[in-house]
N, CA, C and O atoms as a GROMACS GRO file, in nm:
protein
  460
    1UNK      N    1   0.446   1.324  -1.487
    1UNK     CA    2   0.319   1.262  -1.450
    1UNK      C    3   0.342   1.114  -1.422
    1UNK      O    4   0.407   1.037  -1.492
    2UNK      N    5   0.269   1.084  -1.293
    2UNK     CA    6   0.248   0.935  -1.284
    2UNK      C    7   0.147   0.899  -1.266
    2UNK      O    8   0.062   0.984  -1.241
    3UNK      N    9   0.114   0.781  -1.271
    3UNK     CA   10   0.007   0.672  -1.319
    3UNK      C   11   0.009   0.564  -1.185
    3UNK      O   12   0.089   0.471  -1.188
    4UNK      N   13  -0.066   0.579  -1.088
    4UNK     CA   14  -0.056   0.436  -1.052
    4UNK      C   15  -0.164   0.342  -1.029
    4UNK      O   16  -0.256   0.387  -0.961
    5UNK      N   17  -0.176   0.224  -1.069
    5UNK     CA   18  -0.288   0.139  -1.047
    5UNK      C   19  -0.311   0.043  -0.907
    5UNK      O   20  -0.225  -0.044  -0.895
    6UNK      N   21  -0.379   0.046  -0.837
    6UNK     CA   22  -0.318  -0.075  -0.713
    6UNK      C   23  -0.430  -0.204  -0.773
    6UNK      O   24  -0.520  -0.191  -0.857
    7UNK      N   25  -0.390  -0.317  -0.703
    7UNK     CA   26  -0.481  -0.426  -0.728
    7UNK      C   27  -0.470  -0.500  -0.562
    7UNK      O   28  -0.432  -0.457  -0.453
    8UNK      N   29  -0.521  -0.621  -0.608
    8UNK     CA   30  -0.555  -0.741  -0.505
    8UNK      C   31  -0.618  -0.692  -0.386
    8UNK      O   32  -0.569  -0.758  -0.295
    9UNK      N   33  -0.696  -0.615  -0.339
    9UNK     CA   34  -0.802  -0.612  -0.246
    9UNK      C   35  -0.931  -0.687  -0.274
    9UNK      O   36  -0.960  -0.717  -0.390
   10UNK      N   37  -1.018  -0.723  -0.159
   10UNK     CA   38  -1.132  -0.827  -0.146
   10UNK      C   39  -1.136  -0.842  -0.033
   10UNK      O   40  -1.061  -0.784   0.045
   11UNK      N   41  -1.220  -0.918  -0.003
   11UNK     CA   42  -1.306  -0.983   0.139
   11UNK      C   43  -1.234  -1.092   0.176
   11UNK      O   44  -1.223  -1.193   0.107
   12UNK      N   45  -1.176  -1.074   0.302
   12UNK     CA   46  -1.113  -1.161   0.406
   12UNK      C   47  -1.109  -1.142   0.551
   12UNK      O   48  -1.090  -1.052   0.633
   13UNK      N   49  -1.146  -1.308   0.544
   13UNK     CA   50  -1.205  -1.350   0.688
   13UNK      C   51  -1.071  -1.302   0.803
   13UNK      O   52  -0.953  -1.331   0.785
   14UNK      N   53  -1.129  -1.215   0.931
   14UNK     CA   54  -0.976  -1.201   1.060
   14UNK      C   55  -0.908  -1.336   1.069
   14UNK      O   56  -0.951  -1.449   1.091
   15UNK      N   57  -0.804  -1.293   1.048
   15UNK     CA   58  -0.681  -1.377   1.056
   15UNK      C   59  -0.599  -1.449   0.938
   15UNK      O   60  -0.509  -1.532   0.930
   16UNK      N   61  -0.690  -1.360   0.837
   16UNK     CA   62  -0.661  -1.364   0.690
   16UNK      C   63  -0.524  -1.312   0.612
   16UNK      O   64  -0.430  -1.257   0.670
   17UNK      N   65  -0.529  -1.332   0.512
   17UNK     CA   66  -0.408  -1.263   0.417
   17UNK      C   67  -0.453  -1.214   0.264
   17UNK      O   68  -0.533  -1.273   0.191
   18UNK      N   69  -0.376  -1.082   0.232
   18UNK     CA   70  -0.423  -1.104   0.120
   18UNK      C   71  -0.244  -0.971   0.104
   18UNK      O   72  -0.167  -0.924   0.187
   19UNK      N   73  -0.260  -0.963  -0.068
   19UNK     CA   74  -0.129  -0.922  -0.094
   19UNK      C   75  -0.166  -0.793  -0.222
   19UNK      O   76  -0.182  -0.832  -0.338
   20UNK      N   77  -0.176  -0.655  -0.192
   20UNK     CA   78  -0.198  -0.589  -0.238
   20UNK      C   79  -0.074  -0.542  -0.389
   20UNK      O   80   0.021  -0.621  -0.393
   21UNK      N   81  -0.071  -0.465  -0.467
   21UNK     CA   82   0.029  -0.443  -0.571
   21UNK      C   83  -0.028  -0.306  -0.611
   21UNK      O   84  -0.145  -0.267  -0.604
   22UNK      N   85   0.073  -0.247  -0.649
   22UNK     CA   86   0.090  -0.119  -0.688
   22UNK      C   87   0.146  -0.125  -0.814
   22UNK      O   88   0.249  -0.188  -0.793
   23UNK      N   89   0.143  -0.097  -0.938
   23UNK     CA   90   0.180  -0.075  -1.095
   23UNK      C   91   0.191   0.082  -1.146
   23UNK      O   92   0.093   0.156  -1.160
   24UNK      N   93   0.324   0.118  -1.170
   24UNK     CA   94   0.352   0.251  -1.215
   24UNK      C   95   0.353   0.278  -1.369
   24UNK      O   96   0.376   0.201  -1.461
   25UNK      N   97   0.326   0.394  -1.369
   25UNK     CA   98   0.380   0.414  -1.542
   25UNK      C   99   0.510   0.468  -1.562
   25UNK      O  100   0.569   0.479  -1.669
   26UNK      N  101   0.557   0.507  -1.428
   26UNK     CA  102   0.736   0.508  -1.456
   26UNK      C  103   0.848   0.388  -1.374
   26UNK      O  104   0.833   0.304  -1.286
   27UNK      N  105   0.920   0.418  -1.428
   27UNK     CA  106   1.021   0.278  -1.347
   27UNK      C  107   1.009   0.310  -1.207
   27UNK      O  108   1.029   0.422  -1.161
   28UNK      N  109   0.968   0.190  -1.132
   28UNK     CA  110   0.987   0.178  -0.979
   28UNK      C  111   1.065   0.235  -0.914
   28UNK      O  112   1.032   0.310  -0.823
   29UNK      N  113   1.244   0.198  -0.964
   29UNK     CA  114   1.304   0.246  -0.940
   29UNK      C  115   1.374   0.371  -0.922
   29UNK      O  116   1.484   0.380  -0.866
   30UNK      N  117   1.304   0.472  -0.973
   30UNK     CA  118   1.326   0.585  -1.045
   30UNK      C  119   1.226   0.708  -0.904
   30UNK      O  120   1.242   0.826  -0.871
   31UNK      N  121   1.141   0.611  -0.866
   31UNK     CA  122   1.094   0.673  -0.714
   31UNK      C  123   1.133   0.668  -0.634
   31UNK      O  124   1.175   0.564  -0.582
   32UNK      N  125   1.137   0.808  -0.572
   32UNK     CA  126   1.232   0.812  -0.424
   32UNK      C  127   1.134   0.734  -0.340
   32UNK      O  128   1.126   0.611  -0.350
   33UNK      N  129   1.093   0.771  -0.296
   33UNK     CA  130   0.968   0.712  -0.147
   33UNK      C  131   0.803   0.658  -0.285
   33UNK      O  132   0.755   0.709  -0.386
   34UNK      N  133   0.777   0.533  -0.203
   34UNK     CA  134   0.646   0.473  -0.267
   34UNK      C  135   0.607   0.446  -0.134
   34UNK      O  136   0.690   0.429  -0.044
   35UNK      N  137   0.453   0.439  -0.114
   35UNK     CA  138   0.413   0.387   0.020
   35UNK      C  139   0.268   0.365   0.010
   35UNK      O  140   0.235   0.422  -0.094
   36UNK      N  141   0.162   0.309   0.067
   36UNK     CA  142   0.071   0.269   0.107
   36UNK      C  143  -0.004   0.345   0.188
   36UNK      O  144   0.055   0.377   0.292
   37UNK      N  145  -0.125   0.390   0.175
   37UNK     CA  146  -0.242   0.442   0.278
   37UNK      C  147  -0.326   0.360   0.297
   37UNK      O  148  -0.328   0.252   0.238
   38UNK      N  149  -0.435   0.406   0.406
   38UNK     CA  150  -0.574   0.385   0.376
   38UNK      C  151  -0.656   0.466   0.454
   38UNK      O  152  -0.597   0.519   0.548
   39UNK      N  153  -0.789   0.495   0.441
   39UNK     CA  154  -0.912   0.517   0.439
   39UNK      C  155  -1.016   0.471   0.486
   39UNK      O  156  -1.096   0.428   0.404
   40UNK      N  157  -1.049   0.465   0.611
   40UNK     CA  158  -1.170   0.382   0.662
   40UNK      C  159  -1.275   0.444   0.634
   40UNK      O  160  -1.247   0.550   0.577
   41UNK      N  161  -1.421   0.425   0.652
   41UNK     CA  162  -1.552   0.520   0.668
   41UNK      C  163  -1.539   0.639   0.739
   41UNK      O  164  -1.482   0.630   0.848
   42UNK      N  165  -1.575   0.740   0.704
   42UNK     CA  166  -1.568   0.828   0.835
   42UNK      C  167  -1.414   0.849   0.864
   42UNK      O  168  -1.409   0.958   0.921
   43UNK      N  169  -1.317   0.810   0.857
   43UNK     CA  170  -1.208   0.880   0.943
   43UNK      C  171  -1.103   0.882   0.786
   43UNK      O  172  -1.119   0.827   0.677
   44UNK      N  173  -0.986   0.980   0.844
   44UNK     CA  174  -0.924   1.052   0.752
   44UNK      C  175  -0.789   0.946   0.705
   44UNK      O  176  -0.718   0.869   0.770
   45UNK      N  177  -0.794   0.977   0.586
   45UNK     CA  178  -0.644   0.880   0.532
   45UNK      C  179  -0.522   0.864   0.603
   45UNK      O  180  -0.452   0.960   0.633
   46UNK      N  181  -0.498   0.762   0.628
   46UNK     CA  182  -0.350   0.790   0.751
   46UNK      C  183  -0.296   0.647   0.670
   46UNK      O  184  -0.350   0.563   0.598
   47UNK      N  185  -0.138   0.674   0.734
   47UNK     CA  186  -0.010   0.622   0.670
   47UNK      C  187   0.004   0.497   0.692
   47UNK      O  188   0.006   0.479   0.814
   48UNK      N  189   0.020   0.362   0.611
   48UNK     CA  190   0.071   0.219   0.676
   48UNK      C  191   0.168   0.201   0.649
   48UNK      O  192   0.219   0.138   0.742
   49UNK      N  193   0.254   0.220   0.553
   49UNK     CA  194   0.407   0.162   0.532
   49UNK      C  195   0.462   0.264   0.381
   49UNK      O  196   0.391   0.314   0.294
   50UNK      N  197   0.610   0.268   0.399
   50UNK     CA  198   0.656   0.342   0.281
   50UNK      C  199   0.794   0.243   0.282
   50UNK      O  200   0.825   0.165   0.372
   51UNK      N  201   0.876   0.270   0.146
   51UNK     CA  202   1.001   0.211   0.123
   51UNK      C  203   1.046   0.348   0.033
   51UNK      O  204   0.983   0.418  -0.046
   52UNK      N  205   1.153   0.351   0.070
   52UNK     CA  206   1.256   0.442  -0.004
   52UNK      C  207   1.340   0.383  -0.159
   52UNK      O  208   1.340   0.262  -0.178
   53UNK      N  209   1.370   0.424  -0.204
   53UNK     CA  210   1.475   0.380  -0.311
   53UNK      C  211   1.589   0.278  -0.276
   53UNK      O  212   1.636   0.190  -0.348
   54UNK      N  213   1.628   0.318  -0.127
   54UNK     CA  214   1.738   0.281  -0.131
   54UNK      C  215   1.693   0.176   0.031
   54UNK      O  216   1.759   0.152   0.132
   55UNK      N  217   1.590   0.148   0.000
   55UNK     CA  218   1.548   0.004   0.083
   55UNK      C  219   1.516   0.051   0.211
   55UNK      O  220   1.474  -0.029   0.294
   56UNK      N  221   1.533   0.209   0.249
   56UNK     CA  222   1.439   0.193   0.420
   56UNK      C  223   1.299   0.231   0.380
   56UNK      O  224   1.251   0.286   0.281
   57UNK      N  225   1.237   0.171   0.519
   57UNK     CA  226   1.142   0.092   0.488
   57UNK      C  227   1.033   0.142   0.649
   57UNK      O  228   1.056   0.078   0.752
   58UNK      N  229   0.962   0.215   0.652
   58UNK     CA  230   0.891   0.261   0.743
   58UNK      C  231   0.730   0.176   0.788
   58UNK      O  232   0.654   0.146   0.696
   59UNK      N  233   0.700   0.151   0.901
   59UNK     CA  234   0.553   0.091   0.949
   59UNK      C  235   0.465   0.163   1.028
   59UNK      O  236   0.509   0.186   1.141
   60UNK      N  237   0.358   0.204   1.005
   60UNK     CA  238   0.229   0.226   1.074
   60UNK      C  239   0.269   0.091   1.224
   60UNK      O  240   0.306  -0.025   1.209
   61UNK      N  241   0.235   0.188   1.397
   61UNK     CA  242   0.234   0.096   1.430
   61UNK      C  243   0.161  -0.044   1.428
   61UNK      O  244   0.192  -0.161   1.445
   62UNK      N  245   0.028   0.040   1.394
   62UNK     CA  246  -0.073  -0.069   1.367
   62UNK      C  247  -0.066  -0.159   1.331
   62UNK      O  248  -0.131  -0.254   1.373
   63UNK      N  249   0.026  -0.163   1.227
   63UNK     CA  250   0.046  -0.272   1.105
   63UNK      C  251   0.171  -0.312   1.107
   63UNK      O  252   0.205  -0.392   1.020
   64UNK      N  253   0.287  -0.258   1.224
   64UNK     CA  254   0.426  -0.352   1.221
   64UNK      C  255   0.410  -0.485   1.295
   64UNK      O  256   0.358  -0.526   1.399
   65UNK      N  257   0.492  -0.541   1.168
   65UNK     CA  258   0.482  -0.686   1.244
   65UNK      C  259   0.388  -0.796   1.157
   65UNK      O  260   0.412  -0.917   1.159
   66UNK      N  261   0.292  -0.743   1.090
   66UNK     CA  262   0.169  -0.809   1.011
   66UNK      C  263   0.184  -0.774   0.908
   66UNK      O  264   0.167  -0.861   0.822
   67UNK      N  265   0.219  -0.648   0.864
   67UNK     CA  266   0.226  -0.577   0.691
   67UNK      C  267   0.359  -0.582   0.661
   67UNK      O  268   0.448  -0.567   0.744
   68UNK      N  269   0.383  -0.611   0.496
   68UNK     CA  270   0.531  -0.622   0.488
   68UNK      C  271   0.520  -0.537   0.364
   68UNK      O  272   0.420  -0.558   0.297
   69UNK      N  273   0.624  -0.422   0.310
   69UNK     CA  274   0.629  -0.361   0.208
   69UNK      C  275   0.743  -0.418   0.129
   69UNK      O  276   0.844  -0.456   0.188
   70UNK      N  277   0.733  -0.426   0.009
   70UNK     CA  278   0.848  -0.439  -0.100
   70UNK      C  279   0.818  -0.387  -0.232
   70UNK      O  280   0.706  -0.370  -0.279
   71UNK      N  281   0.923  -0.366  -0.283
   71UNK     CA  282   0.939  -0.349  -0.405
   71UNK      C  283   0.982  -0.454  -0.541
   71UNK      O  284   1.102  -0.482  -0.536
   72UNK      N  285   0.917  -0.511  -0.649
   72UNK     CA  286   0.964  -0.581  -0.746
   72UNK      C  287   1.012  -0.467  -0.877
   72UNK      O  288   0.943  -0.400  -0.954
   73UNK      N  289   1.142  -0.478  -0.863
   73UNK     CA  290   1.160  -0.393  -1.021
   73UNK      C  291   1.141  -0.471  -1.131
   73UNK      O  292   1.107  -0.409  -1.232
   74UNK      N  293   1.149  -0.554  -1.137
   74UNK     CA  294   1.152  -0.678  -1.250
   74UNK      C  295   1.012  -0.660  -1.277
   74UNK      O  296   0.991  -0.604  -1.384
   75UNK      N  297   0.913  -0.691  -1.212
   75UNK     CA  298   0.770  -0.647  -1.229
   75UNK      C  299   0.724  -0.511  -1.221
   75UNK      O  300   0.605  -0.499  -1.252
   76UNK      N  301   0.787  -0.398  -1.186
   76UNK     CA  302   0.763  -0.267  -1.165
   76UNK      C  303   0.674  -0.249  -1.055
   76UNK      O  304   0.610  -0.144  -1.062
   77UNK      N  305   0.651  -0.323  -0.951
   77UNK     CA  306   0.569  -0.285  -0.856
   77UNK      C  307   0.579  -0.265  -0.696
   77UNK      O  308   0.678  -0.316  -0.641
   78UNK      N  309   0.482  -0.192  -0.613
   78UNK     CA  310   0.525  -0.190  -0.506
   78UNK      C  311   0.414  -0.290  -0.443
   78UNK      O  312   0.300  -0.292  -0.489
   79UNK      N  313   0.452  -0.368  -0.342
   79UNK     CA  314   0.314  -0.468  -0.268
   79UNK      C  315   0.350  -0.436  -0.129
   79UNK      O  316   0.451  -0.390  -0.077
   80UNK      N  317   0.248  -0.471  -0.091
   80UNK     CA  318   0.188  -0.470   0.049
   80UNK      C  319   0.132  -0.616   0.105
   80UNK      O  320   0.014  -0.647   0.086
   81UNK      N  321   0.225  -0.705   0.176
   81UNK     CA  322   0.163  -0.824   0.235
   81UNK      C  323   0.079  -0.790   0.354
   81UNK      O  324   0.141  -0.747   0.450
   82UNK      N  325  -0.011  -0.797   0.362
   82UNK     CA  326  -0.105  -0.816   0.490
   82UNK      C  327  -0.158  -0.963   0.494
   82UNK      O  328  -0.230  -1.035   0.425
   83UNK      N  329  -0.058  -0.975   0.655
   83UNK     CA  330  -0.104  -1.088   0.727
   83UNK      C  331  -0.173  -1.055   0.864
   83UNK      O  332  -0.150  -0.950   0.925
   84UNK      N  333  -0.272  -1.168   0.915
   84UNK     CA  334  -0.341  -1.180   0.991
   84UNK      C  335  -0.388  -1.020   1.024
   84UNK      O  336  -0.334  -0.934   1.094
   85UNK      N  337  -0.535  -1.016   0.930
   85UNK     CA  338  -0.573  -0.912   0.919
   85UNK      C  339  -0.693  -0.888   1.041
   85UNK      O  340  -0.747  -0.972   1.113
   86UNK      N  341  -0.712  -0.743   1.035
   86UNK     CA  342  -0.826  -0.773   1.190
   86UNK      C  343  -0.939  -0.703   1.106
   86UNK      O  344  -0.926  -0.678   0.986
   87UNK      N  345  -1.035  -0.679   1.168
   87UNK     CA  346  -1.178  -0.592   1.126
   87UNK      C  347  -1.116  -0.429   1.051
   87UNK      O  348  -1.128  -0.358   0.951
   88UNK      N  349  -1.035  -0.440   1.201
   88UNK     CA  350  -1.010  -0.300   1.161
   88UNK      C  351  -0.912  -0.275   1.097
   88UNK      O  352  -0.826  -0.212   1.159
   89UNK      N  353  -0.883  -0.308   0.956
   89UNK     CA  354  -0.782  -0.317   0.848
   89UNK      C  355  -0.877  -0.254   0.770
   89UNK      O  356  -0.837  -0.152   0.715
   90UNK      N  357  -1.001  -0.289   0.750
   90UNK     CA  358  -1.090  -0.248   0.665
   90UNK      C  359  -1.062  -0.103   0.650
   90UNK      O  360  -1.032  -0.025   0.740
   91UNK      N  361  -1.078  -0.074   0.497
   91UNK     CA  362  -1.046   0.044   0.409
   91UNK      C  363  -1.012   0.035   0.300
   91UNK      O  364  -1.009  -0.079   0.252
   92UNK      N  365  -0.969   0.158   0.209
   92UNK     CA  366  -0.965   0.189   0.063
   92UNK      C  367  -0.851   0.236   0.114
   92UNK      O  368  -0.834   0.327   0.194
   93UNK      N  369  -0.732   0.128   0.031
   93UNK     CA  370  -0.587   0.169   0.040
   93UNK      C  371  -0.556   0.186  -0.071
   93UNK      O  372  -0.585   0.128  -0.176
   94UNK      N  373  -0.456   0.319  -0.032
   94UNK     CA  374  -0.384   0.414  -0.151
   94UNK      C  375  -0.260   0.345  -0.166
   94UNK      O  376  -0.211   0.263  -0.087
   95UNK      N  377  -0.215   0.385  -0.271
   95UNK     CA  378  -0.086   0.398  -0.317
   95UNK      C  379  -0.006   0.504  -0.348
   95UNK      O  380  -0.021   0.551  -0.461
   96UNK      N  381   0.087   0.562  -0.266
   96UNK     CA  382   0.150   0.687  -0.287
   96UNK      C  383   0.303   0.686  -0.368
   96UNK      O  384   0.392   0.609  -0.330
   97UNK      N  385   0.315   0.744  -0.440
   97UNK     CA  386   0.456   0.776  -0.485
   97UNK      C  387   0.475   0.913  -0.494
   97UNK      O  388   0.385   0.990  -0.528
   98UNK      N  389   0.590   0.949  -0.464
   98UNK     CA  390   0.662   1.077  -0.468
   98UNK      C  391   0.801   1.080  -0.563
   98UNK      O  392   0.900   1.006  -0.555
   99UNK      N  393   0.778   1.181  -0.647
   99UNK     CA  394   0.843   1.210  -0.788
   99UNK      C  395   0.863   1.345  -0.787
   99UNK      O  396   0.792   1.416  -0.715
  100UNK      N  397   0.961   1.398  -0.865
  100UNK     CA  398   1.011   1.521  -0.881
  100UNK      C  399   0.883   1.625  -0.812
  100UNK      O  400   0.812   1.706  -0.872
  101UNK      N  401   0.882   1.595  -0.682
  101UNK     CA  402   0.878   1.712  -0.583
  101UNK      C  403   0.702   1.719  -0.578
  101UNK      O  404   0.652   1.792  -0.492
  102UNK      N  405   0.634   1.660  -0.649
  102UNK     CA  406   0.501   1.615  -0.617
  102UNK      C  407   0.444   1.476  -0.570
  102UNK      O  408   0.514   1.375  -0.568
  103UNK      N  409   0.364   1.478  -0.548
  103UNK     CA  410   0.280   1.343  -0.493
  103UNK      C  411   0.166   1.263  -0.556
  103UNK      O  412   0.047   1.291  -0.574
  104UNK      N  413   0.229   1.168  -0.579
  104UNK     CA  414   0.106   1.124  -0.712
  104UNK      C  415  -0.005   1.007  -0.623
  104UNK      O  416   0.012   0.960  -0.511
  105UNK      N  417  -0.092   0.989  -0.697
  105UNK     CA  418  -0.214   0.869  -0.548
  105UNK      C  419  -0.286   0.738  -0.691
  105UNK      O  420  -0.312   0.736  -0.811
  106UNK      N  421  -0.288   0.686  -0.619
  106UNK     CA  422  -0.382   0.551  -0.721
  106UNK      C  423  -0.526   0.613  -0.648
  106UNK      O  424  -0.556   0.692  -0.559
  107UNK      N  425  -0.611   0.499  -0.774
  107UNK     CA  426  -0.767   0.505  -0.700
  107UNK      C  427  -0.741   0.438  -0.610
  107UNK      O  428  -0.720   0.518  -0.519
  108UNK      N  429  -0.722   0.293  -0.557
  108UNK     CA  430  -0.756   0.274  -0.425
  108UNK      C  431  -0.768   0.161  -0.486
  108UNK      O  432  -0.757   0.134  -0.606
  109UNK      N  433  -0.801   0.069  -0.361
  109UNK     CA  434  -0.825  -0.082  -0.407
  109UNK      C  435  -0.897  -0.076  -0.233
  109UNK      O  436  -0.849  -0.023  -0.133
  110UNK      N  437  -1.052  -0.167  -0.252
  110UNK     CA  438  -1.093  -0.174  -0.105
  110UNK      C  439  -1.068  -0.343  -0.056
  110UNK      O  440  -1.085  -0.451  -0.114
  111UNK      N  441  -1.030  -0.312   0.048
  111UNK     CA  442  -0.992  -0.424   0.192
  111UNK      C  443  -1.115  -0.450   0.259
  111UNK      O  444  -1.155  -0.338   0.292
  112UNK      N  445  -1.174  -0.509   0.286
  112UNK     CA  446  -1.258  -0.568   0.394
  112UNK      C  447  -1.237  -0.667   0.462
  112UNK      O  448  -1.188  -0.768   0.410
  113UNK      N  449  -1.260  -0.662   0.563
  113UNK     CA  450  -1.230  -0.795   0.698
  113UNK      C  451  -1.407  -0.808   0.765
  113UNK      O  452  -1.452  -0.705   0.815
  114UNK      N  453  -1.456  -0.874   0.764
  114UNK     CA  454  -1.588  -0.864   0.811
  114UNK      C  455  -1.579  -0.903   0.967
  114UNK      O  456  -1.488  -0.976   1.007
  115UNK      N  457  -1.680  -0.850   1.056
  115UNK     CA  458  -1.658  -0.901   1.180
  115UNK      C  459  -1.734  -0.984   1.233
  115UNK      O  460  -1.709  -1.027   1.346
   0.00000   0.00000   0.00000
């Protein structure tokens, strides 16, 4: 079983930044693939970025170039930099990890960009 918590979502103005975090109840390291979703109104959860164990590192096109994924083991977490954010960033982003052959999800943390 895993546990994950995300934080740092809030209200930011387009062209904003803000820096999301992911907190596990097992070692970071110890996950093969961790990655990031989100969730707009109305439309279905789709993929923004994942990192592997062993540092590859996948982007939503949407978001290459503006979103940066990493991992802190020292802190146990996975983050998500979003820079210069647009309207349509807005959503309830997940946190995914994958562990012995299941898929575990955080509640969510919500993003808003107002227009």
């Amino acid at each position: 079983q895993v546990q994950l918590v995300e934080s740092g979502g809030g209200l930011v103005q387009p062209g904003g930044s803000l820096r999301l975090s992911c907190g596990a109840s097992v070692s970071i390291s110890s996950l093969p693939v961790t990655g990031w979703y989100r969730q707009a109104p109305g439309k279905q959860r789709e993929f923004v970025a994942r990192i592997t164990s062993d540092g590859m590192i996948n982007y939503a096109d949407s978001v290459r170039g503006r979103f940066t994924i990493s991992r802190d083991n020292a802190k146990n977490t996975v983050n998500l930099r979003m820079n210069s954010l647009k309207t349509e960033d807005t959503a309830v982003y997940y946190c995914k990890a994958h562990y012995s052959v299941l898929d575990y999800w955080g509640q969510g943390t919500q993003v808003t960009v107002p227009s």
